[in-house]
C-alpha positions in Angstrom: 18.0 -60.9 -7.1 18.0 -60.3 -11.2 20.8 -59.0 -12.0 20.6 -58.1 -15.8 23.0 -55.7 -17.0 22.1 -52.6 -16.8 18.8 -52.9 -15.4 16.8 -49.9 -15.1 16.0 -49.3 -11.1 13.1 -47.7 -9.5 15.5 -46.3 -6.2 13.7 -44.9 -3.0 10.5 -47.0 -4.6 9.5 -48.3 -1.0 5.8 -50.2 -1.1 5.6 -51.4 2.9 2.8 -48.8 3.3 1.0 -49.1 0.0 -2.3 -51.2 0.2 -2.3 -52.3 -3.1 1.5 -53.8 -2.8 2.3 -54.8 0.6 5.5 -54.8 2.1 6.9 -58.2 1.5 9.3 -60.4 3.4 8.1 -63.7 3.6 4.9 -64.7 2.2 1.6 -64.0 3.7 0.3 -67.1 6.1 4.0 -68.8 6.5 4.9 -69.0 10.4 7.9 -69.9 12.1 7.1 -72.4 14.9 8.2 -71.0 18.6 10.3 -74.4 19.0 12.3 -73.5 16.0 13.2 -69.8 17.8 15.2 -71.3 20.8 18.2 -72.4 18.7 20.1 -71.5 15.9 20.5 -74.8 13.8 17.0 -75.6 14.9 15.3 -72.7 13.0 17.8 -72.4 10.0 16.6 -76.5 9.3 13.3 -75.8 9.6 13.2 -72.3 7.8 14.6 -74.5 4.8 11.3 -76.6 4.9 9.3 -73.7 4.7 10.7 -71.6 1.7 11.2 -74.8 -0.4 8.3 -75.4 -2.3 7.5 -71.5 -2.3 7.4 -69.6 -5.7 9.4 -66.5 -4.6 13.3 -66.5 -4.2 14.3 -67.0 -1.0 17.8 -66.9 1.6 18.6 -67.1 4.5 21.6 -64.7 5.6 23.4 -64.4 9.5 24.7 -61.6 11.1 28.2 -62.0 8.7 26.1 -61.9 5.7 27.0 -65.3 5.0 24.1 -67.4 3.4 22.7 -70.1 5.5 19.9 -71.9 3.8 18.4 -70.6 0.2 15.2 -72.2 -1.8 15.5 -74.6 -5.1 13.5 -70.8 -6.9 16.9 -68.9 -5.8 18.9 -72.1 -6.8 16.8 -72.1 -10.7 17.9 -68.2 -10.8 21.5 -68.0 -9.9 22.1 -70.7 -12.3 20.1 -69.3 -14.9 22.7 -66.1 -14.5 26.1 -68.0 -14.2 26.0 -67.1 -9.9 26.4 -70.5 -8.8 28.7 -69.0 -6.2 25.1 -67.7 -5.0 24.9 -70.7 -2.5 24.9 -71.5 1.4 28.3 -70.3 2.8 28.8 -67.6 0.3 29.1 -63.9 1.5 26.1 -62.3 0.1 27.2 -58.7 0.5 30.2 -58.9 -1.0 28.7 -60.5 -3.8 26.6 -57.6 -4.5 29.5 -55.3 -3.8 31.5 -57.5 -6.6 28.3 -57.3 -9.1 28.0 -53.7 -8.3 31.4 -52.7 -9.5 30.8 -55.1 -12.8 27.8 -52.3 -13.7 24.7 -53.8 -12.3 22.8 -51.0 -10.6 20.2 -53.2 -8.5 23.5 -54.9 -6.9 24.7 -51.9 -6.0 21.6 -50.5 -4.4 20.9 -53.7 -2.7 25.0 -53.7 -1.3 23.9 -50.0 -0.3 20.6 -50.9 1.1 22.7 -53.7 3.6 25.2 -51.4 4.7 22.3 -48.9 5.9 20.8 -51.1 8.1 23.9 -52.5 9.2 25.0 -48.9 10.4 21.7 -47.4 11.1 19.8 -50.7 12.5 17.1 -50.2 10.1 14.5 -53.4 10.5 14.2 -53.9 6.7 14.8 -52.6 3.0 13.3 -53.1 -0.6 13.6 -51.8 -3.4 11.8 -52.5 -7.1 13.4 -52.3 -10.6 12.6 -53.5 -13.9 13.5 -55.9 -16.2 15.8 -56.1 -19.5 16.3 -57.9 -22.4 14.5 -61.5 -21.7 12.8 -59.8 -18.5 12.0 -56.7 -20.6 8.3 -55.7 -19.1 8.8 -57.1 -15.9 9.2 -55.8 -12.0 10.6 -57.4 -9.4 11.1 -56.1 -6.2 13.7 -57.3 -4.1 13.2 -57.6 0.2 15.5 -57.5 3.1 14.2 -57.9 6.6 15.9 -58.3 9.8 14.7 -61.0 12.8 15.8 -61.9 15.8 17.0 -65.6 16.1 17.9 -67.2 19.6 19.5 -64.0 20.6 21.5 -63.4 17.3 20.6 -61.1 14.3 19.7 -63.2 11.0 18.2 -61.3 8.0 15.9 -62.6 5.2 16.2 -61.4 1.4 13.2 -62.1 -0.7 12.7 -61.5 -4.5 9.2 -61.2 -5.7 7.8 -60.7 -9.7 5.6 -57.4 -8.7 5.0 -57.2 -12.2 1.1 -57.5 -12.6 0.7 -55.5 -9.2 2.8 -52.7 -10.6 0.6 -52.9 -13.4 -2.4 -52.4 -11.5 -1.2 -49.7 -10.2 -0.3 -47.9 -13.3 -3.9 -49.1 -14.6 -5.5 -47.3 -11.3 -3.6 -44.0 -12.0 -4.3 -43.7 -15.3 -8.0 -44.3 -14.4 -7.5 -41.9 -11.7 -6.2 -39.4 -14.4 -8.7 -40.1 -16.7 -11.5 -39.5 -14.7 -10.5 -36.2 -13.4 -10.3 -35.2 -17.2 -13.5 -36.4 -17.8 -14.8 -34.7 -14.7 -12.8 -31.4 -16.0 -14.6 -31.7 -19.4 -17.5 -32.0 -17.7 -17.3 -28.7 -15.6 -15.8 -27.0 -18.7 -19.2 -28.1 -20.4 -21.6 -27.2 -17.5 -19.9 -23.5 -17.6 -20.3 -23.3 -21.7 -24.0 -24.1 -21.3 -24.7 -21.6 -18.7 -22.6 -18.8 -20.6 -23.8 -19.4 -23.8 -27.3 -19.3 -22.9 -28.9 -18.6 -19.7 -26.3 -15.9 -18.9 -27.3 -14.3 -21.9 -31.0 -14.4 -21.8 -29.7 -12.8 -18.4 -28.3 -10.0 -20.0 -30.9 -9.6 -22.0 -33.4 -9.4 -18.9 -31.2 -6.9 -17.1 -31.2 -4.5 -20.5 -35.5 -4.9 -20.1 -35.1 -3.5 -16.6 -33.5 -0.7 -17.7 -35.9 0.1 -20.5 -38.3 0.0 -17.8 -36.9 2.5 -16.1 -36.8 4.9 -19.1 -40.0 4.4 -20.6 -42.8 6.9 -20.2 -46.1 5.2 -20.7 -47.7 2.1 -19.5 -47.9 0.5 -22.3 -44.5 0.9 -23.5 -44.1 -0.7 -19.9 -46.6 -3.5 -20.2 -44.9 -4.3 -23.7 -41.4 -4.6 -21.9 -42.9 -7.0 -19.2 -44.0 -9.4 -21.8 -40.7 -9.6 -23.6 -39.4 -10.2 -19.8 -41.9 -12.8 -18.9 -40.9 -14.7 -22.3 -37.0 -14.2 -21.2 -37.9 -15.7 -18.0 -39.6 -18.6 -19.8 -36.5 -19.0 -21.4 -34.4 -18.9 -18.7 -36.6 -21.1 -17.1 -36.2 -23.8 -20.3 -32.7 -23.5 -20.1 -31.9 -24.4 -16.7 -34.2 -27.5 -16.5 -32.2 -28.7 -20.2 -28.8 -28.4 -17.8 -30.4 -30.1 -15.1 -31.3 -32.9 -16.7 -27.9 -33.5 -18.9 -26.7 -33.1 -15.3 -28.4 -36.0 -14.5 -29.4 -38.1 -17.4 -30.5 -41.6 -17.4 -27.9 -44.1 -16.9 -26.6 -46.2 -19.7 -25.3 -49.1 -18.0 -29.0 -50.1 -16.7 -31.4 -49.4 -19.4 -28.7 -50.5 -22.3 -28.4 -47.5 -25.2 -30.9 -47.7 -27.2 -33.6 -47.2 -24.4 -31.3 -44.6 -22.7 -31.7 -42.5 -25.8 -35.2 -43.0 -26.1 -35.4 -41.5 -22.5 -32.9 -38.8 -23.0 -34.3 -37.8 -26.4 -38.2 -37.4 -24.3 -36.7 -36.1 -21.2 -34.5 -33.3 -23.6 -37.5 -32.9 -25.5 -40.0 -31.6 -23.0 -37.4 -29.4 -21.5 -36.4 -27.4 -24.9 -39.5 -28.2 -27.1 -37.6 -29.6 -29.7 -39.3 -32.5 -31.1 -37.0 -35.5 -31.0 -37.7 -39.0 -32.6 -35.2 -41.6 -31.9 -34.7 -44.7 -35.0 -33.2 -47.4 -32.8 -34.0 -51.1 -33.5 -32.7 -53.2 -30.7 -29.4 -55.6 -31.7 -26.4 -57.2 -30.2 -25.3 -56.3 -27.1 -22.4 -53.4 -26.9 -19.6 -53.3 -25.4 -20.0 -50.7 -21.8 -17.3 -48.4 -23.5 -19.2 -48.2 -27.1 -22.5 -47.3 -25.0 -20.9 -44.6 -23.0 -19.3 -42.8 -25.9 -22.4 -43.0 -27.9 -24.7 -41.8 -25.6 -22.3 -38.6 -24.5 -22.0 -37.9 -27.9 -25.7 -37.6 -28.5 -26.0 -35.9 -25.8 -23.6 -33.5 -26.9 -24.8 -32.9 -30.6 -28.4 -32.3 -28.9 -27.1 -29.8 -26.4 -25.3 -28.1 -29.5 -28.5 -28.5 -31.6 -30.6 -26.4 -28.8 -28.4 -23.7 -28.3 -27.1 -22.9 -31.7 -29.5 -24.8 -34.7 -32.6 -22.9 -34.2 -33.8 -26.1 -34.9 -37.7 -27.4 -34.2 -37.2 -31.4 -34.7 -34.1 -33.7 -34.8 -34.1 -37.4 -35.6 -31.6 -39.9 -34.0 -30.7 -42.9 -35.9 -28.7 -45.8 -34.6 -28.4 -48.4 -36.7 -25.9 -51.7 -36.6 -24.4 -53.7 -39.2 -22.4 -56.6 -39.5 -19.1 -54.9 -37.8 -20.3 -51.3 -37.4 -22.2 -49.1 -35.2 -23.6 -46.2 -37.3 -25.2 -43.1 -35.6 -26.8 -39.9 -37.1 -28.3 -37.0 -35.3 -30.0 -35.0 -38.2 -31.7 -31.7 -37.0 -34.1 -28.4 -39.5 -31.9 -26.4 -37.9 -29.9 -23.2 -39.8 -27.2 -25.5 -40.9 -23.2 -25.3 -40.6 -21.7 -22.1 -40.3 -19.8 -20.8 -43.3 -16.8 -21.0 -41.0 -17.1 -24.0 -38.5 -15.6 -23.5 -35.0 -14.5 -26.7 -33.5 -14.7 -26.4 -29.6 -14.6 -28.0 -27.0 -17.8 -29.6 -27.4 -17.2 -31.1 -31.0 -13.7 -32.2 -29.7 -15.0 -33.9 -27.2 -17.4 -35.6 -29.5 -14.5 -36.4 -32.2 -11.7 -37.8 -29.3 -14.5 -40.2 -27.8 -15.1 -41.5 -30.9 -11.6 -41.8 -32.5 -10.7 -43.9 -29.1 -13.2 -46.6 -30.6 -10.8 -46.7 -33.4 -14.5 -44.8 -35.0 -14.9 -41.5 -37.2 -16.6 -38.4 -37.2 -18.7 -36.2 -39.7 -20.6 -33.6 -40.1 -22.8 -32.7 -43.5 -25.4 -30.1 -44.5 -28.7 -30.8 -44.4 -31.8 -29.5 -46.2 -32.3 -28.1 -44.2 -30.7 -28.2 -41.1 -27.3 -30.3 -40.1 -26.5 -34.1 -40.0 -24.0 -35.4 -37.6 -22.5 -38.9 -38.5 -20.4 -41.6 -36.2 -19.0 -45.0 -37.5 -18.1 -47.0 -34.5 -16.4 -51.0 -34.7 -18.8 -53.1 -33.2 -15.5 -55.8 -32.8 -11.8 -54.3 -31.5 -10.2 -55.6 -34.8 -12.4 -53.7 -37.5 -11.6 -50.5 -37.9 -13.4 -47.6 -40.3 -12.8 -47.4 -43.1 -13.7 -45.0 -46.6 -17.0 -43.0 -46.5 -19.1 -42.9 -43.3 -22.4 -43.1 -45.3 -21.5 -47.0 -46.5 -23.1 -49.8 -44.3 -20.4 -52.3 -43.6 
């Protein structure tokens, strides 16, 4: 029943079928006693006894669209909005018909909504719209249900704050959108792995065959079938490094610093890169901090196999007062002279920069160092040079 001006409206936004926000006429649990059915003036007295001490904003309307009996919650809010008039024996439609032509939208759709299942018998109608100026962030979604009283036609109209409902819901598909992007970047990484490097050393085998095939001795031959048995070898490396970041081990149950320790072994055995991890244990993380760190790692290590030509990388994690530092530091060939940032190193940037965290990257001698600041509390944010311990 808010009638704010100009209220933005949600129209045709019908929840009866939704699980997460039910259709809603009278509140869950409430029942009308059978005694109170067989008469009129028996069920509108003790309808009133029901709906008085509940929350929501509730009428009573008959068959004329005359109000009957309404709650002291719809008696607070008509008054708060000048609608005294709002009261048993007024004509509720042609209230909201009135409103309606004054500008208010949801009047308008609930006068609408009434005339449609006047004409077309429909057994109920809702409807949820937003808030404005003092109700600015709120939703409220307004009811109308038809029943059956001793043989005449009485409706109910029922105003609920859906507010943190619709919230949820917006929380759930936002999740819902996020996860699929994460499950996109995901996929988009699995591919880059196997095209960067095993489809290569592929290539590479399929070129051997075809020497074999041209060469004239046996041990040109025999020279050909050791480079493909070290191709293989490789091939063979590469696929068990993209099994297990398929599958690494998981975060939430070993807590970070452990998980890298596995990861860094486990990464280590299947690539032969030599990988120490510097991770004292400290204050517990927050789930999201943990997540984003680890990924990342995982990341720069997946980068540092297939493109450092590196032999040993060192993983430091270290926490200060209000920040989470990390380095991965690798022997590797260094940065490029020209840097390419895809999608791996913007995936490793944007998880960090949601922390409110930064992102660097530094020559090494030799080799590379990779360098995250994260905020250890939601209020800190980094600040200045990445190096400095806060």
């Amino acid at each position: 029943m808010e009638l704010g001006p100009d209220v933005p409206v949600v129209p045709g936004c019908l929840y009866e079928d939704s699980p997460d926000l039910p259709f809603l006429d009278l509140p869950r649990g409430v029942a009308i006693p059978h005694f109170a059915l067989a008469s009129e003036p028996a069920f509108v007295e003790t309808f009133q006894q029901i709906i008085n001490s509940l929350p929501e904003q509730i009428a009573l309307i008959d068959e004329d669209w005359i109000i009957r009996a309404v709650n002291p919650a719809w008696t607070r809010t008509a008054a708060l909005y000048d609608y005294g008039e709002l009261s048993p024996g007024a004509d509720y439609l042609a209230f909201c018909e009135h409103v309606a032509i004054l500008g208010h939208t949801p009047a308008g759709i609930a006068a609408q909504g009434i005339r449609n299942m006047a004409r077309n018998g429909d057994p109920s109608f809702s409807f949820v719209y937003h808030g404005k100026d003092r109700w600015e962030g709120f939703a409220f979604q307004l009811c109308v249900k038809r029943i059956e009283v001793a043989g005449r036609t009485m409706y109910t109209v029922t105003r609920y704050d859906v507010t943190e409902l619709v919230h949820l819901r917006q929380m759930r598909e936002g999740f819902s959108h996020s996860l699929i992007e994460h499950q996109d970047e995901e996929r988009r990484r699995m591919a880059r792995e196997v095209h960067d490097s095993t489809m290569q050393l592929v290539a590479s085998l399929g070129l051997s065959l075809g020497q074999i095939r041209r060469s004239k001795t046996v041990k040109a031959r025999a020279d050909i079938v050791d480079e493909m048995e070290d191709l293989l070898g490789q091939i063979h490396r590469e696929l068990r490094a993209v099994a297990f970041l398929a599958h690494p081990p998981v975060v939430s149950e070993l807590g970070l610093s452990r998980a890298l320790r596995q990861l860094a072994g486990g990464f280590g055995r299947r690539t032969g890169l030599h990988i120490e991890v510097e991770a004292a244990e400290g204050p517990p993380l927050s789930a999201a901090t943990e997540v984003a760190v680890y990924r990342m790692v995982q990341e720069a290590l997946s980068n540092v196999h297939r493109h450092a030509q590196a032999t040993e990388v060192v993983i430091g994690l270290y926490q200060r007062r209000s920040m989470l530092h990390v380095v991965v530091a690798d022997n590797g060939i260094g940065l490029p002279a020209k840097l390419r940032i895809g999608v791996g190193l913007s995936s490793m940037r944007e998880r960090i920069q949601e922390l409110g965290g930064r992102l660097m990257f530094r020559a090494g001698k030799p080799g590379m160092t990779l360098m995250a600041s994260v905020p250890l509390h939601s209020e800190t944010r980094a600040v200045g040079d990445l190096a400095i311990a806060v």
